[in-house]
N, CA, C and O atoms as a CHARMM CRD file, in Angstrom:
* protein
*
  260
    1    1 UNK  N    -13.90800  76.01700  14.14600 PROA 1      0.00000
    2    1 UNK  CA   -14.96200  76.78000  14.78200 PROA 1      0.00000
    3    1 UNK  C    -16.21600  75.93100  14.98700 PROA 1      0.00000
    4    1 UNK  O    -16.74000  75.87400  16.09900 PROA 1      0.00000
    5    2 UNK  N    -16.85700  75.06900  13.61400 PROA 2      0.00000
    6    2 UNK  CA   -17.95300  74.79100  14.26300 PROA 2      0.00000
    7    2 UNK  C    -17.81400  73.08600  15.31100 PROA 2      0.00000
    8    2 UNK  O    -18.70300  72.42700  15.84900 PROA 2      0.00000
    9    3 UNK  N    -16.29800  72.86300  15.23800 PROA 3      0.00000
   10    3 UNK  CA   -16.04100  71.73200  15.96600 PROA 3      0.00000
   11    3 UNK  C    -16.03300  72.48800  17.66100 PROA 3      0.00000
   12    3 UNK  O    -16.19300  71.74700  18.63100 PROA 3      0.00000
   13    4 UNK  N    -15.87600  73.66400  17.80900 PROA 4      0.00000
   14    4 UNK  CA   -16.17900  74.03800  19.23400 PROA 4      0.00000
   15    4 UNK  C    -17.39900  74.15600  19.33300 PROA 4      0.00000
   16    4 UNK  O    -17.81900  73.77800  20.42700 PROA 4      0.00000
   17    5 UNK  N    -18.20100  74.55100  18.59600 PROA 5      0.00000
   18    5 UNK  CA   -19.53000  74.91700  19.01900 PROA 5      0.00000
   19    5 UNK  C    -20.66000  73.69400  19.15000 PROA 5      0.00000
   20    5 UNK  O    -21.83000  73.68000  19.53300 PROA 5      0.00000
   21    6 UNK  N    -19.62100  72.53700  18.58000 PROA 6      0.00000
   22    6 UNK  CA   -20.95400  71.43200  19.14400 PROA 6      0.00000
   23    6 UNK  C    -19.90000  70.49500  20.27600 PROA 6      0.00000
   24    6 UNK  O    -20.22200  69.40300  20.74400 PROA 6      0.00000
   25    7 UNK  N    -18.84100  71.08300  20.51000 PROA 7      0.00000
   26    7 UNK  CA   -18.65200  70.54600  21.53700 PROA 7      0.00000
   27    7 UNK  C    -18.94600  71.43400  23.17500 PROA 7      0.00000
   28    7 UNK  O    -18.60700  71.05400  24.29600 PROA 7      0.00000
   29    8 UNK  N    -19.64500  72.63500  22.80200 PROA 8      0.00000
   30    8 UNK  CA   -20.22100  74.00100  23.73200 PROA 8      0.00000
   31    8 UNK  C    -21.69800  73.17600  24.12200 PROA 8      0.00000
   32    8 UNK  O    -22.31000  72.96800  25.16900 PROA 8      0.00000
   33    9 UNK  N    -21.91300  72.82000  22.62400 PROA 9      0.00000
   34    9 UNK  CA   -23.42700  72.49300  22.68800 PROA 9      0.00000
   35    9 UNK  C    -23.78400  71.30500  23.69300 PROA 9      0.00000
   36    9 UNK  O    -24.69700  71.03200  24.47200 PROA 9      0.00000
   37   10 UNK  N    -22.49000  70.70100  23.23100 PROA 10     0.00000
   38   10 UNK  CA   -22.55200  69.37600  24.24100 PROA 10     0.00000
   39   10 UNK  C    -22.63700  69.82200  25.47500 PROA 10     0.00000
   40   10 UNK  O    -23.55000  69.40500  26.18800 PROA 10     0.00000
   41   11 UNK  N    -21.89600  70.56200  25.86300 PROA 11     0.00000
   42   11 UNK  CA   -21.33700  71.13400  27.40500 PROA 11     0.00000
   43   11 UNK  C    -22.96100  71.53200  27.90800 PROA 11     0.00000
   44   11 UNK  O    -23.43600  70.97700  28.90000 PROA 11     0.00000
   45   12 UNK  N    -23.48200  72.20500  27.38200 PROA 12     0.00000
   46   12 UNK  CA   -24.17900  72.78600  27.54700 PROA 12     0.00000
   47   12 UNK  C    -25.63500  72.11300  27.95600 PROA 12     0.00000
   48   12 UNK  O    -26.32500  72.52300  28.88900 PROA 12     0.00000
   49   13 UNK  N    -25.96800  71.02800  27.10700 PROA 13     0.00000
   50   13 UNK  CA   -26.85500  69.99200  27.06300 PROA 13     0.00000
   51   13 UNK  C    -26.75200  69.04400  28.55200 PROA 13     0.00000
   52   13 UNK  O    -27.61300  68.99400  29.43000 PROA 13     0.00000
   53   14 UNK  N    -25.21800  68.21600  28.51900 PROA 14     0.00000
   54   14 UNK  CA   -25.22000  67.88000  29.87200 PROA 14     0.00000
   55   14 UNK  C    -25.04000  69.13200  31.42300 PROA 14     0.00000
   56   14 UNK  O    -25.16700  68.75200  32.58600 PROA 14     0.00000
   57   15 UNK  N    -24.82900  70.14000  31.14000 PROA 15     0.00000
   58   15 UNK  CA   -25.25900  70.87400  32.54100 PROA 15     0.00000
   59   15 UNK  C    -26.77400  70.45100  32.33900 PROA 15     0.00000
   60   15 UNK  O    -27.19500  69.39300  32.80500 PROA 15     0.00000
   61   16 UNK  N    -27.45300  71.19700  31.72900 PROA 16     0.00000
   62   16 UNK  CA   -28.91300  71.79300  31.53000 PROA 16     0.00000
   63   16 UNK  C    -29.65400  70.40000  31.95100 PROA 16     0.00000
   64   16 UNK  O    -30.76600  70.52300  32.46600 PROA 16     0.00000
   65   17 UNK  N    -28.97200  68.70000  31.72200 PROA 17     0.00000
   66   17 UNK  CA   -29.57200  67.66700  31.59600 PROA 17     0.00000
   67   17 UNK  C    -29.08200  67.68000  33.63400 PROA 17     0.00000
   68   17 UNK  O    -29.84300  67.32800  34.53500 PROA 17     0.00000
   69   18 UNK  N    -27.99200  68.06900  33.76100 PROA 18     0.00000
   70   18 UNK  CA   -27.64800  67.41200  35.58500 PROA 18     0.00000
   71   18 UNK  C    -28.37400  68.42900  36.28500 PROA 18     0.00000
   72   18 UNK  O    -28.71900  68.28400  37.45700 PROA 18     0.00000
   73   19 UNK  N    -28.64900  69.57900  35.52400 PROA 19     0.00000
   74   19 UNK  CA   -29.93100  70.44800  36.90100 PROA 19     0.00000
   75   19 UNK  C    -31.05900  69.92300  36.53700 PROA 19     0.00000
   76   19 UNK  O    -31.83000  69.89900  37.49700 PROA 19     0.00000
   77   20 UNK  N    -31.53000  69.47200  35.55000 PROA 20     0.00000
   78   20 UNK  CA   -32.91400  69.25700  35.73800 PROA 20     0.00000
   79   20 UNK  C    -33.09800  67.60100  36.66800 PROA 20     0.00000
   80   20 UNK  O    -34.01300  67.29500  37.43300 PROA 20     0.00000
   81   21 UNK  N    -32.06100  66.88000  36.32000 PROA 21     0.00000
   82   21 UNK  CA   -32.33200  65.34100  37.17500 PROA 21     0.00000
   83   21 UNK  C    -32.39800  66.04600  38.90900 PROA 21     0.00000
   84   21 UNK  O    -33.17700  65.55400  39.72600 PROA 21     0.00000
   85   22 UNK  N    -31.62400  67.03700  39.22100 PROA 22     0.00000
   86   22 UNK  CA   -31.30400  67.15700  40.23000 PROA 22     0.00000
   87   22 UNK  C    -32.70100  68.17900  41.30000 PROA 22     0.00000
   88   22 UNK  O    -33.16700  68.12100  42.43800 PROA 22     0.00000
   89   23 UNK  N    -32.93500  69.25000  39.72000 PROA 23     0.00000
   90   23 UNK  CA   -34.40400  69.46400  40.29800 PROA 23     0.00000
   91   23 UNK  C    -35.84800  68.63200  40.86100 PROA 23     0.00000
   92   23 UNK  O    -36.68700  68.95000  41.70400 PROA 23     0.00000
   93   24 UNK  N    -35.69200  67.35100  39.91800 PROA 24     0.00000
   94   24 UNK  CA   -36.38200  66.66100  40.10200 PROA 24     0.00000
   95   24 UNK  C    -36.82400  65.39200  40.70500 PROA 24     0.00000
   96   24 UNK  O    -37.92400  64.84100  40.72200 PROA 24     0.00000
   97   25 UNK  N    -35.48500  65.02200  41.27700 PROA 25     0.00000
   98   25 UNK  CA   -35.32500  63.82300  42.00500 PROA 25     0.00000
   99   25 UNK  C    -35.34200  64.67400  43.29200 PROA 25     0.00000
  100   25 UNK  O    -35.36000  65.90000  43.40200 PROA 25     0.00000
  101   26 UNK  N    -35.32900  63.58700  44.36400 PROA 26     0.00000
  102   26 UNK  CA   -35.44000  64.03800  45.97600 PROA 26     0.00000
  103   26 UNK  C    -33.81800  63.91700  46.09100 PROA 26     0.00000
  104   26 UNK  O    -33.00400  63.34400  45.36700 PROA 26     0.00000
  105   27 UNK  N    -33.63200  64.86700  47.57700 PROA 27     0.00000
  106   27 UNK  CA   -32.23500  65.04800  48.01700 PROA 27     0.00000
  107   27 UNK  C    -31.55500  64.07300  48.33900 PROA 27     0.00000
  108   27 UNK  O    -30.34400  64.27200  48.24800 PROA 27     0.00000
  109   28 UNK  N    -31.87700  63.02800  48.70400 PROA 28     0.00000
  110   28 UNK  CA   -31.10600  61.90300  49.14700 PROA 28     0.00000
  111   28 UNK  C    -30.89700  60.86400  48.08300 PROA 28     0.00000
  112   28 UNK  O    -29.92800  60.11200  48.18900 PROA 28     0.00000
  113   29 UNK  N    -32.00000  60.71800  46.72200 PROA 29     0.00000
  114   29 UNK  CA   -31.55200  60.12300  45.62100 PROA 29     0.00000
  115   29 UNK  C    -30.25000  61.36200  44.94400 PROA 29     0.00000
  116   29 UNK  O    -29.57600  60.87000  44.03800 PROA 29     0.00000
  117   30 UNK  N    -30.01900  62.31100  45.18300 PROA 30     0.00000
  118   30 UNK  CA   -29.18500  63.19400  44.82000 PROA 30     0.00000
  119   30 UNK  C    -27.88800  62.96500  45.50600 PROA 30     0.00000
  120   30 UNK  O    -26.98400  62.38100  44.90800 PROA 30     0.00000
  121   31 UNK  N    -27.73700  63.39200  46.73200 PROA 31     0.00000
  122   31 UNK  CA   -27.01800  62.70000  47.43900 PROA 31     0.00000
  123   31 UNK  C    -26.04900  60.75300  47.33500 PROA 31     0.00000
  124   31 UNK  O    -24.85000  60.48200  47.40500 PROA 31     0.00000
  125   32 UNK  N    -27.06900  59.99100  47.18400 PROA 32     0.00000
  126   32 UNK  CA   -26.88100  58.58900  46.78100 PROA 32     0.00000
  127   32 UNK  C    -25.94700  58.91600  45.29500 PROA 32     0.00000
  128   32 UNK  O    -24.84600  58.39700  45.11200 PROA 32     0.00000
  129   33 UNK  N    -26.47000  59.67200  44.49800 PROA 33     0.00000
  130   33 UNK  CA   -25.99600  59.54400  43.27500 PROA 33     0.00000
  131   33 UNK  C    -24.00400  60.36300  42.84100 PROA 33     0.00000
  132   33 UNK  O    -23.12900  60.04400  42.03600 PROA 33     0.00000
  133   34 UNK  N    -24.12600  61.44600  43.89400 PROA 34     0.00000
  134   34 UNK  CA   -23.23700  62.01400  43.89000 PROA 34     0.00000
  135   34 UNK  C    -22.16900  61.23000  44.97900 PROA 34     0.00000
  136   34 UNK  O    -21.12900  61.87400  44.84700 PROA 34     0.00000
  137   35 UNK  N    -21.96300  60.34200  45.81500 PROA 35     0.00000
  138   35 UNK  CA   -21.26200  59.43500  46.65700 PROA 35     0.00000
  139   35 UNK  C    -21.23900  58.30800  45.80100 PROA 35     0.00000
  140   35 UNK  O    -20.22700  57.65900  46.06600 PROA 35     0.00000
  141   36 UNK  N    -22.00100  57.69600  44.74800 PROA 36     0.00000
  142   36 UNK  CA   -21.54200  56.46400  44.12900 PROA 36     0.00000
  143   36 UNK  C    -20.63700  57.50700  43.10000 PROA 36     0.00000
  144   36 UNK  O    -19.45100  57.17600  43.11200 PROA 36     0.00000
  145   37 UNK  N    -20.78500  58.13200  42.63200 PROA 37     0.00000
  146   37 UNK  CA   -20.23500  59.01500  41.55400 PROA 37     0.00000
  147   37 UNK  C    -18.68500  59.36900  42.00300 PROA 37     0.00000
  148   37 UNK  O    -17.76700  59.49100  41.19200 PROA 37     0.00000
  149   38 UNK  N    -18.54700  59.51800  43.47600 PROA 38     0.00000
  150   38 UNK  CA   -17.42200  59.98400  44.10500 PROA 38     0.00000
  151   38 UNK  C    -16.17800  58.56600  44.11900 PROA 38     0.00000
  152   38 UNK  O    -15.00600  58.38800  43.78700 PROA 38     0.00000
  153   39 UNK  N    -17.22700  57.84000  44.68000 PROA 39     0.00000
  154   39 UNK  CA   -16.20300  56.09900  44.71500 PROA 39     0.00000
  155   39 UNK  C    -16.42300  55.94600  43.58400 PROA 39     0.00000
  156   39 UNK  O    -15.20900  55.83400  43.40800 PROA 39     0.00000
  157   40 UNK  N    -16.87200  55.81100  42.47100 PROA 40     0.00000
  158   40 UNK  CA   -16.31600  54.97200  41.15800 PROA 40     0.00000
  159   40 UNK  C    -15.39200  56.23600  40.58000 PROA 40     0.00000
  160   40 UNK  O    -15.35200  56.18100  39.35100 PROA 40     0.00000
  161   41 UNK  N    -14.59700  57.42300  41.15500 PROA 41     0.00000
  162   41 UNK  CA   -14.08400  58.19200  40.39900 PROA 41     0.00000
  163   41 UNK  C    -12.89800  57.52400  40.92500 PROA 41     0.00000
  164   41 UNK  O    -12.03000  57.23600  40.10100 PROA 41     0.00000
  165   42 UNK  N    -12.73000  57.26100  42.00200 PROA 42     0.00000
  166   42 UNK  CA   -11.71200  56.95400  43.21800 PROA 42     0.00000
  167   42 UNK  C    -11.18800  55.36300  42.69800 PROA 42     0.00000
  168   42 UNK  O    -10.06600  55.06100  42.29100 PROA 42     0.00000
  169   43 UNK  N    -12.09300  54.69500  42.81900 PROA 43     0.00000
  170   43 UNK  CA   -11.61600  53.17100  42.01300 PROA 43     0.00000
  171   43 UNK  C    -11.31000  53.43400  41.33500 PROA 43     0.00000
  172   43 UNK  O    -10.07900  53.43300  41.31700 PROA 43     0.00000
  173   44 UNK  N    -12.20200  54.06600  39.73500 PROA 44     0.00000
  174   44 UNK  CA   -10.92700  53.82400  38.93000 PROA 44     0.00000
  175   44 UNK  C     -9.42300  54.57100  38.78800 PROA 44     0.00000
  176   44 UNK  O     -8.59100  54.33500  37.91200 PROA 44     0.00000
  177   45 UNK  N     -9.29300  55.64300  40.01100 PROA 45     0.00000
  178   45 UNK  CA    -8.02800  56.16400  39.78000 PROA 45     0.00000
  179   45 UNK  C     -7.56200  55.03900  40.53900 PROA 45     0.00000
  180   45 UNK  O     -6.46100  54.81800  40.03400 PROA 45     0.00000
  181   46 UNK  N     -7.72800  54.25000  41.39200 PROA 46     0.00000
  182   46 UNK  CA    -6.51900  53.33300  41.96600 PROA 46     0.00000
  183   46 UNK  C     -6.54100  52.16000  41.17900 PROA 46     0.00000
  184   46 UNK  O     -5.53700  51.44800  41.18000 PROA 46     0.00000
  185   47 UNK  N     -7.83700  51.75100  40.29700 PROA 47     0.00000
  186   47 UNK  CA    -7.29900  50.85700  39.45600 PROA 47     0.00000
  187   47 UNK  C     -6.09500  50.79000  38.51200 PROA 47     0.00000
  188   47 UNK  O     -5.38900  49.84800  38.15200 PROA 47     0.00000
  189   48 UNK  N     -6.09100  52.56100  38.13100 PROA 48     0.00000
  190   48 UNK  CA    -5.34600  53.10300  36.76500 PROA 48     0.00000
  191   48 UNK  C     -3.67000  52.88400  37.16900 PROA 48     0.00000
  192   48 UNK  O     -2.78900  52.41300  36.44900 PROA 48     0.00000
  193   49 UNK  N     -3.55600  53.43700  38.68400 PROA 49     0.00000
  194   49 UNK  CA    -2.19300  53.39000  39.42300 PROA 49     0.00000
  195   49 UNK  C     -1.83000  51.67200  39.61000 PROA 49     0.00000
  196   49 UNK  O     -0.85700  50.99700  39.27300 PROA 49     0.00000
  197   50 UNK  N     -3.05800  51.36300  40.28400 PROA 50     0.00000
  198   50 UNK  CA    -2.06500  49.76600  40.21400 PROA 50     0.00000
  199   50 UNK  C     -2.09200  48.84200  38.25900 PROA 50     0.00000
  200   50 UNK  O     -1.39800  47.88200  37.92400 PROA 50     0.00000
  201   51 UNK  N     -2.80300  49.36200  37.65300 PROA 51     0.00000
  202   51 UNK  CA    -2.60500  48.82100  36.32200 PROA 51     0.00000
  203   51 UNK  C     -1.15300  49.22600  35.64500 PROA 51     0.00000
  204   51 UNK  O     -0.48500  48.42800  34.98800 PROA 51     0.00000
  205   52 UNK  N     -0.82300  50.41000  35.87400 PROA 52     0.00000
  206   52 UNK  CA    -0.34600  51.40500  34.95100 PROA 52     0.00000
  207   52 UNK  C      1.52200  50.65800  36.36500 PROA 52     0.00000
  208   52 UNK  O      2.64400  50.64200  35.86000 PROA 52     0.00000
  209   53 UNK  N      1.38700  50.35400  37.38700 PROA 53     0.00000
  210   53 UNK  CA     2.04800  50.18500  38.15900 PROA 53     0.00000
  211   53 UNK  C      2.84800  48.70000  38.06400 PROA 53     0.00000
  212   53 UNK  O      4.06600  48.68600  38.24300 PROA 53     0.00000
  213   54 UNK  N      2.10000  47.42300  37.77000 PROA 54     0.00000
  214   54 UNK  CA     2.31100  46.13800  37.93900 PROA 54     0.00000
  215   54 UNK  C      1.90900  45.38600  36.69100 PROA 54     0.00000
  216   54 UNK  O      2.11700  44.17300  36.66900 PROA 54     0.00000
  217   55 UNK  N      1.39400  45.93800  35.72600 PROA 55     0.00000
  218   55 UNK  CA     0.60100  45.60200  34.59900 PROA 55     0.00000
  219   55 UNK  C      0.76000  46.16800  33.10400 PROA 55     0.00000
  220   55 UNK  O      0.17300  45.87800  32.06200 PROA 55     0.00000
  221   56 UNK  N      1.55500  46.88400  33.33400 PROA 56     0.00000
  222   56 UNK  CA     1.50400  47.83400  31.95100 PROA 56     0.00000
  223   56 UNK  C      3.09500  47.68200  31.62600 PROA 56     0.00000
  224   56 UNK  O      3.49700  47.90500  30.48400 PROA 56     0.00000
  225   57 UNK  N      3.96900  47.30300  32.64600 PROA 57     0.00000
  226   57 UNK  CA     5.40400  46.99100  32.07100 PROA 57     0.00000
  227   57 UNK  C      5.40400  45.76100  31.51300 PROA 57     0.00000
  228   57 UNK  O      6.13900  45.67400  30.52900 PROA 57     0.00000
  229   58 UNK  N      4.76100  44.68300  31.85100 PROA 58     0.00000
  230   58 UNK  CA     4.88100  43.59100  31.74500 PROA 58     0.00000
  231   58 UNK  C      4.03300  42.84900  30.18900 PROA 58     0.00000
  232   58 UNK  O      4.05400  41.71700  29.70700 PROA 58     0.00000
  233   59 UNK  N      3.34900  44.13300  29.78500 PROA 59     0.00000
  234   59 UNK  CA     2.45300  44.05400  28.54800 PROA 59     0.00000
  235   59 UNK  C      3.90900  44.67700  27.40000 PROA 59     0.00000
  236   59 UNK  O      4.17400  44.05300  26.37200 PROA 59     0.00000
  237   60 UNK  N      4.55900  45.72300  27.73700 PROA 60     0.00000
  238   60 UNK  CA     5.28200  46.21100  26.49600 PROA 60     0.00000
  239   60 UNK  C      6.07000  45.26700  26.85400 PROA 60     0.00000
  240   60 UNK  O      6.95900  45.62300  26.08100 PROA 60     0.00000
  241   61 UNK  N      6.54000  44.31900  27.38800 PROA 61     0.00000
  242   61 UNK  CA     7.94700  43.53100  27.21100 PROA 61     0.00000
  243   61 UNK  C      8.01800  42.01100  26.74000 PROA 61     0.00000
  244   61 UNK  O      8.94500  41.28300  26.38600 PROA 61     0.00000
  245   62 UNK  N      6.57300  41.83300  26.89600 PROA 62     0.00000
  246   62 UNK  CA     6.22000  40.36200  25.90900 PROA 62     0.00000
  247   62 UNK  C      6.44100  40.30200  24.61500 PROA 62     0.00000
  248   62 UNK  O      6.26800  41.32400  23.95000 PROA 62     0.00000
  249   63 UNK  N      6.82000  39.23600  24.06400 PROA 63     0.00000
  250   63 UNK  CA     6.93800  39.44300  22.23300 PROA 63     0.00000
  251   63 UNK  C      5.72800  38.25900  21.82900 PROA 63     0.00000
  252   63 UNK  O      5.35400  37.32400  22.53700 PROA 63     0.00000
  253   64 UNK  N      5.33800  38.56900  20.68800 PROA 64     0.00000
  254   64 UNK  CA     4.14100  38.14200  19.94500 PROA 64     0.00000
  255   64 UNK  C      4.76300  37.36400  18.80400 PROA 64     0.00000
  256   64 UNK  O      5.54000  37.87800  18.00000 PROA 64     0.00000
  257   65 UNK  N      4.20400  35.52000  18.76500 PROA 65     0.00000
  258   65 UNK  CA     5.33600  34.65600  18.14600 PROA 65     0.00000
  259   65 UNK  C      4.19400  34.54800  17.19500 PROA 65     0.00000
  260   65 UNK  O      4.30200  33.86800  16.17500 PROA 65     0.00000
């Protein structure tokens, strides 16, 4: 129980923290922030696919002398 409630608290803290940046900055630093926010979500999902794709077999099949 009180491991949900400070993870509520958390929740709660970062909304309350992204309306107030958002009240207070101008629309286009808002804007700017939510489009870099969009491409670094996007990179790292295609990083994760080509890691997890060309990179991650080749790590479990090495042996350690």
């Amino acid at each position: 129980m009180k491991k949900k409630l400070i993870i509520a608290a958390i929740i709660v803290a970062v909304i309350v923290g992204v309306m107030l940046y958002m009240h207070y900055t101008p629309f286009w630093v808002n804007l700017t922030t939510v489009v870099s926010f969009g491409v670094g979500v996007v990179a790292g999902w295609v990083a994760r696919v080509v890691y997890d794709k060309y990179f991650k077999g080749d790590v479990q099949n090495e042996s350690i002398d």
